[in-house]
C-alpha positions as CSV (number, residue, x, y, z in Angstrom):
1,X,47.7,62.0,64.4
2,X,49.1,61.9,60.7
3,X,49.5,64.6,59.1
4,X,47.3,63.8,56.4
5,X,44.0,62.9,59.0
6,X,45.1,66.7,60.6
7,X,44.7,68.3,57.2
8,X,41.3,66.7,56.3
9,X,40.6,67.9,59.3
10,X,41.1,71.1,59.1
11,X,39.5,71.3,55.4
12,X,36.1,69.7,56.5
13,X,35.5,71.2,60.0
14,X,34.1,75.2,59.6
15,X,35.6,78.0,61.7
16,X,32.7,77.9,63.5
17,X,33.3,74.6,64.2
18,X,37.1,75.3,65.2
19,X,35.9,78.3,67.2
20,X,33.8,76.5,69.2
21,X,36.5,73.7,69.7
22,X,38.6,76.4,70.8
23,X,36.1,77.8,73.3
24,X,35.9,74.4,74.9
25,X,40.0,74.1,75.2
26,X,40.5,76.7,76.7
27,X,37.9,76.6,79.5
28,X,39.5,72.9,79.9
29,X,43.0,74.5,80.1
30,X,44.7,74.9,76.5
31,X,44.9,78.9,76.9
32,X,46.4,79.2,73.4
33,X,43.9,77.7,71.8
34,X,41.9,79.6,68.7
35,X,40.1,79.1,65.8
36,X,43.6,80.0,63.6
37,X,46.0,78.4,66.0
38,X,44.7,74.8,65.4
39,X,46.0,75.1,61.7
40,X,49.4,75.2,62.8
41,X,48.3,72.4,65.5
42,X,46.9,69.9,64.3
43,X,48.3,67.1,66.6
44,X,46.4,69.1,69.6
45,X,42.9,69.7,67.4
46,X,42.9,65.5,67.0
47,X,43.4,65.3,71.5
48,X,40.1,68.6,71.9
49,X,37.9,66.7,69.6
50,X,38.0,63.5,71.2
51,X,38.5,65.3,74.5
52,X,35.3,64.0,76.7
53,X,34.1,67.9,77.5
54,X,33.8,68.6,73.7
55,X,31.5,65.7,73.7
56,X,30.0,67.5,76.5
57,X,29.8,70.7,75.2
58,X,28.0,69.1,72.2
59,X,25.8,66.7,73.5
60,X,25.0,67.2,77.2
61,X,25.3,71.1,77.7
62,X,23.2,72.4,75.1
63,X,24.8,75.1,74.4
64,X,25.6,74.2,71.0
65,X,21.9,74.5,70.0
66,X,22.8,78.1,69.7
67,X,25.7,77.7,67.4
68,X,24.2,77.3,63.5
69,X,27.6,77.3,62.5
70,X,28.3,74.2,63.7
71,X,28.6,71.6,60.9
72,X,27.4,68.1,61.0
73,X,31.0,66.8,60.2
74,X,32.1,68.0,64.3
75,X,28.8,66.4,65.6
76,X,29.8,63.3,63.8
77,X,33.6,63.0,64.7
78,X,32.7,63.3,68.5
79,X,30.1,61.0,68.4
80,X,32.6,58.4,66.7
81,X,35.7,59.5,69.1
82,X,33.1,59.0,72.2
83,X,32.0,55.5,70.8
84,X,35.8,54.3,70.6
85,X,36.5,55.8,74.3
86,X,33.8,53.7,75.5
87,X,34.3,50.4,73.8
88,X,38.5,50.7,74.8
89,X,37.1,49.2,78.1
90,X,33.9,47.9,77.5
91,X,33.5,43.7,77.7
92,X,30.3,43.4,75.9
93,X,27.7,45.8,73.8
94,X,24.1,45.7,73.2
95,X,24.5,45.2,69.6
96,X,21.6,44.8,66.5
97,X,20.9,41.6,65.7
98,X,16.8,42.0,64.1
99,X,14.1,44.5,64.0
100,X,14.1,46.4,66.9
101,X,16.1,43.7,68.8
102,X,19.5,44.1,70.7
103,X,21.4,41.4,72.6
104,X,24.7,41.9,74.5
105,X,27.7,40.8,72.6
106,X,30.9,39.8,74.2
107,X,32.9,39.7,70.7
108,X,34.2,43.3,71.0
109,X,37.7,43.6,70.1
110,X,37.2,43.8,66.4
111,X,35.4,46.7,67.1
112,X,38.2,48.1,69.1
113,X,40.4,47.3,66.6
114,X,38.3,49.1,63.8
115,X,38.1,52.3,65.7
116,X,42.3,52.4,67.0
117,X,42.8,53.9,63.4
118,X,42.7,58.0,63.2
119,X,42.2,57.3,59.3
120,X,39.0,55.1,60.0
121,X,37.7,57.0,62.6
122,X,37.7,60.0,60.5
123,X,36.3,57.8,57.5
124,X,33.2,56.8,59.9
125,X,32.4,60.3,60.1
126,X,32.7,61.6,56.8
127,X,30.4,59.1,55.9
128,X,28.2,59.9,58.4
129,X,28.3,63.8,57.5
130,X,28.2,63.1,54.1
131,X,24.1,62.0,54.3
132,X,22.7,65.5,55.9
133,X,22.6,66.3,52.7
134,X,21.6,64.1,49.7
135,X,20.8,64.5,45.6
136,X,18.4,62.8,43.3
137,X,17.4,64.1,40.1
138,X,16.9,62.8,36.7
139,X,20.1,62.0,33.8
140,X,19.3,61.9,30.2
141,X,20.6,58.4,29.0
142,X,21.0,57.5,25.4
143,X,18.9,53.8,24.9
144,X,18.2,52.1,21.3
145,X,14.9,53.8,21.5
146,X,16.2,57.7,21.8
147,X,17.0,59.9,25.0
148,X,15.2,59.0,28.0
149,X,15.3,60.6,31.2
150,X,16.2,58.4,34.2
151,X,15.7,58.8,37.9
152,X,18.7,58.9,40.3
153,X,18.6,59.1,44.1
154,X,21.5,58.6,46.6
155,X,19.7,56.5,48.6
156,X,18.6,54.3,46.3
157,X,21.1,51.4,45.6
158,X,19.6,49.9,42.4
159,X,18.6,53.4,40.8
160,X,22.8,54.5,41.7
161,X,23.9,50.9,40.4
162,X,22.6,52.0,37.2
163,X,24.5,55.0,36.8
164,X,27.3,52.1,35.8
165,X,25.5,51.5,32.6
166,X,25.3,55.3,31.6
167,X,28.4,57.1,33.1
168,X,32.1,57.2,31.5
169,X,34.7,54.9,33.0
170,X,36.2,57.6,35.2
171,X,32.8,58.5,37.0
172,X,32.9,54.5,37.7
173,X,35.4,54.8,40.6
174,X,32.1,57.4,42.0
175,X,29.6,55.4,41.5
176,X,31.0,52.9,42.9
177,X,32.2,54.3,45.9
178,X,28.8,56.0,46.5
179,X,27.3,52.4,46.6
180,X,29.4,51.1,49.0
181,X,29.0,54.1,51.5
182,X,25.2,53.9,50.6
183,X,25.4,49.9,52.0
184,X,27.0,50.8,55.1
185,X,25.1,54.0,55.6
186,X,22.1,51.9,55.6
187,X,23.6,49.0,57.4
188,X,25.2,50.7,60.1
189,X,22.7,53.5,60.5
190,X,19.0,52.4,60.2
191,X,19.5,48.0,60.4
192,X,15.6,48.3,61.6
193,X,14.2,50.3,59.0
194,X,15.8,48.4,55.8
195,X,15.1,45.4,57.4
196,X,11.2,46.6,57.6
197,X,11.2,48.0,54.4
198,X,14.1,46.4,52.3
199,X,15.2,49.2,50.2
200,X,15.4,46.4,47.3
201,X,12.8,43.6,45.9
202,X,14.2,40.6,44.9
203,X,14.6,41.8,41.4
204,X,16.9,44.6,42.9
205,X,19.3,42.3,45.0
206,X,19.5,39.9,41.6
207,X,20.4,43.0,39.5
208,X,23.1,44.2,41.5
209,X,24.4,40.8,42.4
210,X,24.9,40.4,38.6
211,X,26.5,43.6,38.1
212,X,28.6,42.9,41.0
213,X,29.4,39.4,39.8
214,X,27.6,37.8,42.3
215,X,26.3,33.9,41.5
216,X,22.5,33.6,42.2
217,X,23.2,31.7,45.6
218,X,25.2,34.3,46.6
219,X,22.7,36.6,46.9
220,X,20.9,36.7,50.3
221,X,17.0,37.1,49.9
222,X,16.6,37.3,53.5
223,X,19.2,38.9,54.9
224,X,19.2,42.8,53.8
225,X,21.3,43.4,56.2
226,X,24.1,40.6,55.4
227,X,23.1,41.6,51.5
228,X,24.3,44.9,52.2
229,X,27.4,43.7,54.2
230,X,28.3,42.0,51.1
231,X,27.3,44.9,48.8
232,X,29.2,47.6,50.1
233,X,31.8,45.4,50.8
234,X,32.7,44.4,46.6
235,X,31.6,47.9,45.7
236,X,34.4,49.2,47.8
237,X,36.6,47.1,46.2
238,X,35.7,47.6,42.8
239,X,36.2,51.4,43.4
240,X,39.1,50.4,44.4
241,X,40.1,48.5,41.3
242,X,39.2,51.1,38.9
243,X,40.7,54.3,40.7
244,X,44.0,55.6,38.3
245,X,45.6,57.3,41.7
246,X,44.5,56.4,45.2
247,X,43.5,59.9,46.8
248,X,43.2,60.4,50.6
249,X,39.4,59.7,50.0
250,X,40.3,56.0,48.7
251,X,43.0,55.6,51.3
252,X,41.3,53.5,54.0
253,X,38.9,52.0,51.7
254,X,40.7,48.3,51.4
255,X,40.8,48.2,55.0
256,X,37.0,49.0,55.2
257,X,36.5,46.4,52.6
258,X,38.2,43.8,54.7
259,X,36.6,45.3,58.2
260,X,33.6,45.7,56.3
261,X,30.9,44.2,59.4
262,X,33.1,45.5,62.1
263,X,32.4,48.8,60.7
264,X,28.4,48.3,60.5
265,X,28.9,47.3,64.2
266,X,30.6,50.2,65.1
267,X,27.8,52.5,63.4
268,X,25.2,50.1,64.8
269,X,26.3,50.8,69.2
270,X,27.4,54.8,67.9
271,X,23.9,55.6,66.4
272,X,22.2,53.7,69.3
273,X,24.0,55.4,72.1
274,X,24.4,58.8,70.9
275,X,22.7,60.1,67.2
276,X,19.0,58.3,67.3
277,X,18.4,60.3,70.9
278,X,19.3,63.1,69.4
279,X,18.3,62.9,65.9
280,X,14.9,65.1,66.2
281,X,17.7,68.2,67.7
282,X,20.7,67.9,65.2
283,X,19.3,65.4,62.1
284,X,15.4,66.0,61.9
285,X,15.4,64.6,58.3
286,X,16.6,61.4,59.8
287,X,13.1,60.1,60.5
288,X,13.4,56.4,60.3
């Protein structure tokens, strides 16, 4: 593991969380193992959390029902490490392709591929963390008619696309990085639910196509799911575009961009397998 991936590790998982990854290790056979003694390993904290008993621990045992210290950001990380164990060897995966439809798909490798990256592993579940907890509000915006208040949500794609009308050029690089997170969230993590209830009308999808510098026949009306695909994907690189310095939260973006369905597919087999059987236990707010 890079340095870099052990140090974001070790800023976004708790002490609880390295306590209990400790706990496991050392039943497992890593004696030394503690909550401090992972700081100055970090090469041996990237093996215990893809090691299969943490996923164990986590998902099978129980036990960790009794741990409130446990943060969402460990659940995630195992869940993606487990997802990437099993596809190394897997020749085909029941994959999305429609409302609550799922066909086995021989075309695997890219998602192999995706996945062989400690950076976008730990990008997959950062995102994934990142939506336990959400914001929406209101902003005050200056129009030619006076101060207004306007609505903002973080799981709204057209109310967050506004944002790019209101904020200063420096809070662009945000906004539209949120977007493009928000497009695989949704993508990746409920395809059934937008797909039920697209999360844009038409005038939506022909508003952020334009803002996005989409041409008219370029925006899918029938596809959320592809329209999203293609959202997130020049959102990402717009953020990109815009970003003065490229901090370790923009690192793996490009690749995303460029891998941007592989990644949807990879959230698409990982939330089936593992997070929607669980979701009433670690993610009751994820209802859909």
């Amino acid at each position: 593991m890079s340095y870099s991936v052990g140090a974001r590790y070790l800023e976004l998982l708790t002490e609880g969380d390295l306590a209990w990854v400790a706990r496991v290790a050392q039943r497992e056979g890593e004696e030394a193992a503690s909550a401090a003694w992972w700081r100055t390993h970090p090469d041996r904290l990237e093996h215990w959390v893809a090691h299969p008993a943490l996923f164990r621990a986590l998902f099978a045992e129980g036990g960790a029902d009794l741990e409130r210290s446990l943060s969402p950001f460990l659940l995630f990380l195992a869940v993606v490490h487990r997802t990437a164990a099993d596809l190394r060897d897997a020749s085909a995966v029941q994959e999305w392709v429609g409302p609550r439809q799922r066909v086995f798909v021989f075309d695997v490798e890219p998602l192999r591929a995706f996945l062989a990256s400690a950076e976008r592993r730990l990008f997959l579940a950062e995102l994934l963390a990142s939506y336990t907890h959400v914001t929406s509000g209101a902003v005050r915006v200056r129009t030619r008619r006076g101060w207004r208040r306007q609505r903002v949500s973080e799981l709204d794609p057209v109310q967050l696309a506004a944002l790019l009308d209101v904020v200063p050029e420096a809070e662009r690089v945000w906004v539209f990085r949120r977007l493009g997170d928000l497009s695989l969230f949704l993508a990746g993590v409920f395809p059934d639910h937008v797909t039920r209830y697209p999360p844009l009308d038409a005038r939506g999808r022909t508003r952020l196509g334009r803002i996005l510098g989409l041409a008219p026949d370029g925006i899918p009306t029938d596809d959320v799911v592809r329209f999203l695909e293609q959202l997130g994907r020049r959102c990402y690189e717009a953020a990109l575009r815009l970003a003065p310095v490229l901090s370790a939260g923009l690192g793996p973006l490009a690749e995303v961009a460029r891998e941007f369905a592989a990644a949807r597919r990879v959230l698409n087999v990982a939330v089936d397998r593992y997070i929607l059987p669980q979701r009433y236990r670690w993610f009751p707010n994820w209802s859909a």
